[in-house]
N, C-alpha and C positions, 0 to 999 in steps of 0.2 A: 117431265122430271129432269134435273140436271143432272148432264153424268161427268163424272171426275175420274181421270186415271192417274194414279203416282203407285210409285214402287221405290224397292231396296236395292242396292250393290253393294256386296260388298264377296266375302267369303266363308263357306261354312255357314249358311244362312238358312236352309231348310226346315231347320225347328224352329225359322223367328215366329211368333207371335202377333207381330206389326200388323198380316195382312188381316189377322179377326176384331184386332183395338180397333184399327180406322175404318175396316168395310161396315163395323158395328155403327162403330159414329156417322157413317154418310149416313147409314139405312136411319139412325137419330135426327138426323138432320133434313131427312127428306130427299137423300142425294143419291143417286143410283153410281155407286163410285167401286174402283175393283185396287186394289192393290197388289201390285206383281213383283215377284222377286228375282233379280237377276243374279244367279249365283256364278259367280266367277270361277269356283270350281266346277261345275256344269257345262260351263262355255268358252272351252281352252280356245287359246288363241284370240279374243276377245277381251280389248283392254277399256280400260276405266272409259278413258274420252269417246270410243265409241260408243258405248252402252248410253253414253250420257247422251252423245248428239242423236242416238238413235231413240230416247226418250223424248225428245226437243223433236223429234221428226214426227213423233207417233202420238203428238200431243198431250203429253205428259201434261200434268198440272207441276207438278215437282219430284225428286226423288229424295228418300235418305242416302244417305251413305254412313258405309263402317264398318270396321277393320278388312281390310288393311287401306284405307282407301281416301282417312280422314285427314290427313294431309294434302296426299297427292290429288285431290281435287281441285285445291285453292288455284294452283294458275290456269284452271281450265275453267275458267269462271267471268263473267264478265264484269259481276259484283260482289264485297264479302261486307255482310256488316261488321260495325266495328269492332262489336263485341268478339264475333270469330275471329274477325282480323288477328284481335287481342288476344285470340289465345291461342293460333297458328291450325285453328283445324275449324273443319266443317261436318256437320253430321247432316244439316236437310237443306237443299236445293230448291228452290221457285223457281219456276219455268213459266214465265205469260207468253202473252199470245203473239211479240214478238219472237220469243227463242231466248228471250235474255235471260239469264241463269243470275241470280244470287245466291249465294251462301249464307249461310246462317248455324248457330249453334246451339242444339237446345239439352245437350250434357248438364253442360254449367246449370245451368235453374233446374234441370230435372234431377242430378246430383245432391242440391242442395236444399230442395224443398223434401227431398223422400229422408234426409238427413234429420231436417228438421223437425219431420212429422214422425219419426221412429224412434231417433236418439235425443233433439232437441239441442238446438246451439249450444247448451252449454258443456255439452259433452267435450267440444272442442277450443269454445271459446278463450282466449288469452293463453292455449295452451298448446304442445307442438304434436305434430301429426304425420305418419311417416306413409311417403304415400310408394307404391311400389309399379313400376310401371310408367313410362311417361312419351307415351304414343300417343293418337287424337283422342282419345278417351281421357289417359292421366293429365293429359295436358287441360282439360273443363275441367278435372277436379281439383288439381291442384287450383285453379282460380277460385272454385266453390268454395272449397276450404279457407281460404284467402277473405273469403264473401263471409263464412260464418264466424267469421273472428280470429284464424290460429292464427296464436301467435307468431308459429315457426311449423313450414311444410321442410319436412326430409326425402328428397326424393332419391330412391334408388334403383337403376336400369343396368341390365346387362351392355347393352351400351352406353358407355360414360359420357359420347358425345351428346348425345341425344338429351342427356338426365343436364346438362352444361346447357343447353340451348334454353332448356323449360326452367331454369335457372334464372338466364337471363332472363328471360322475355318477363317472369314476374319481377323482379329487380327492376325491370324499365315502366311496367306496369302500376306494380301497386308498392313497389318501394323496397329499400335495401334489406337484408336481416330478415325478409318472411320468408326467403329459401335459400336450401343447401343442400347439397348433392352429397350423400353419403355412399362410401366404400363397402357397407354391410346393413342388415335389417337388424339382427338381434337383437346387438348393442344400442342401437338407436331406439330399439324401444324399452331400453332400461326406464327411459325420461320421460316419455312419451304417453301420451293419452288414449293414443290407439292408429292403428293402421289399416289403410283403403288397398285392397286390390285392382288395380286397374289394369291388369294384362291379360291376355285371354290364356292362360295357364288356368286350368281346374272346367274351363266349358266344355263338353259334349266335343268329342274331335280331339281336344288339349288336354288330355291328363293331369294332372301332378297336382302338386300343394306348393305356390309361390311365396307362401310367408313360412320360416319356422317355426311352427305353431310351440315350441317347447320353452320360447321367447314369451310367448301370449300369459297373461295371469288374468285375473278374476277382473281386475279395475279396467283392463282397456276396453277401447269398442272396436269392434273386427270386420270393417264394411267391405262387402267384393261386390263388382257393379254387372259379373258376370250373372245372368238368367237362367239359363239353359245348361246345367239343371242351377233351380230354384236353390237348393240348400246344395254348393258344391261342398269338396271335399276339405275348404278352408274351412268354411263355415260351419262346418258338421265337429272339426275340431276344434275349433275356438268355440263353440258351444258347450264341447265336451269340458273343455276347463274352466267356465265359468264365465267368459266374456261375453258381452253385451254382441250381438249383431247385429249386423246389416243386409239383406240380399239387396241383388239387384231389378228386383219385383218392382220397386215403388221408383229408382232411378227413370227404368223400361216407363212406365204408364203416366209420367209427368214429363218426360221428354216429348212422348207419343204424344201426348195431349197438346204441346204448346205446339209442335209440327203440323199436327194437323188445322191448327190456327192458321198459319202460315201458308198451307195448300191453299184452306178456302174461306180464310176471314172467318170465321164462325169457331168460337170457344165453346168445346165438348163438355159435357157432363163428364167430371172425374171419377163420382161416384159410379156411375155406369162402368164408366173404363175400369175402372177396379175390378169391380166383378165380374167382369167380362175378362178380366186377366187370370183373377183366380178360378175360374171355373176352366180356361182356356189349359191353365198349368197344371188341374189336376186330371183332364183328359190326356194330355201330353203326357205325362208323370205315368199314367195307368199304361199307356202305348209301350211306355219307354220300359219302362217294369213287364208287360208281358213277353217283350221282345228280348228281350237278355235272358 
């Protein structure tokens, strides 16, 4: 039997998910494969590029990467497809059997197909969309977005540099007028068709609520790409007022899905991964619930 090893880096990572999606799909595939996560707050003093060379030493097949990690990869990389090129971040690593690392992204299409299959393009299509967050996460949605037709992405960051970069790079990308960098949320979503979370604010670890939900009304859609937990504290309020949402369940299991292509050439059963997520979320959910 083949055995495969890949794993995670990133932070705050012990409630992922990842290692039961992909161990499920090797044991689908006939593959005796283990997934291991490297949590960076576990292993102080241990930064990015060693975890990675020492994945590349220990025969890694590939890793993910993510937050905070989805940037600062790229120049540790021997290769970046174009499409991560294009949109300045990387979430999964291939590693062959020389050591040579590529980057690749699979935010953007798992972004936009969980979008598609929950809300359906035309939620957003010819229409503007305010995304909040624009780190290596917001940076694949804003392109998704881009992908499903908006008209106009608003993006807003507590860093103004950072929200100007993710500006540019679509500008040079996919053209002038599908983005601009907004000073505030609320008012942005006077016009707006709806707003994406992309910051890790509301996960397990990161408290709070990063949109003002007293902004949110009935007509928008409310997507946050955070998982853990499932229905955060955004999304439990844009529920509460009538808006359409989004978790970051079906982002999670079609990104999972195309990575694990990636590792080892062989496209997983989605439907599996599905259930294999929902059953995984509501044993986490019960843990999480007996323990508080």
């Amino acid at each position: 039997m083949k055995r495969t090893l890949v794993g995670l880096i990133g932070a705050n990572i012990e409630k992922s998910l990842s290692p039961l999606l992909h161990e499920d799909a090797f044991a689908a595939a006939g593959i005796r494969g283990h997934y291991h996560l490297m949590d960076l707050e576990r292993l102080p003093g241990r930064t990015l590029a060693e975890l990675l060379g020492a994945a590349g030493t220990a025969g890694f097949a590939g890793v993910n990467v993510t937050y905070p990690c989805k940037e600062a990869v790229l120049p540790l990389l021997d290769d970046v497809s174009a499409e991560a090129r294009q949109i300045g971040a990387v979430n999964t690593v291939t590693i062959d059997k020389n050591r040579r690392t590529t980057g690749y992204n699979t935010d953007r299409v798992g972004f936009r197909l969980s979008f598609e299959e929950a809300l359906g393009r035309g939620a957003v299509a010819a229409k503007t969309a305010v995304l909040v967050g624009t780190g290596g996460a917001g940076r694949a949605v804003a392109f998704a977005l881009c992908d499903l037709g908006a008209a106009r992405v608003l993006v807003y960051d507590t860093d103004a540099r950072r929200a100007a970069a993710l500006v540019a790079d679509v500008t040079l990308h996919i053209g002038a007028g599908r983005c601009r960098a907004i000073d505030a949320v609320a008012p942005a979503l006077a016009d707006a068709a709806g707003v994406v979370n992309a910051t890790p604010i509301g996960m397990l670890g990161f408290p709070g609520i990063p949109v003002p939900v007293e902004a949110v009304a009935p007509r928008h859609f409310v997507a946050d790409i955070i998982y853990t937990p499932l229905d955060t504290a955004l999304v439990k309020a844009a529920r509460a007022r009538g808006a359409r949402v989004l978790t970051g369940g079906g982002m999670c299991v079609f990104q999972a899905a195309e990575a694990f292509r990636l590792f080892t050439g062989i496209a997983p059963d989605i439907g599996r991964m599905k259930r294999m997520f929902a059953e995984a979320v509501a044993v986490r959910d019960e843990a999480l619930a007996a323990a508080s």
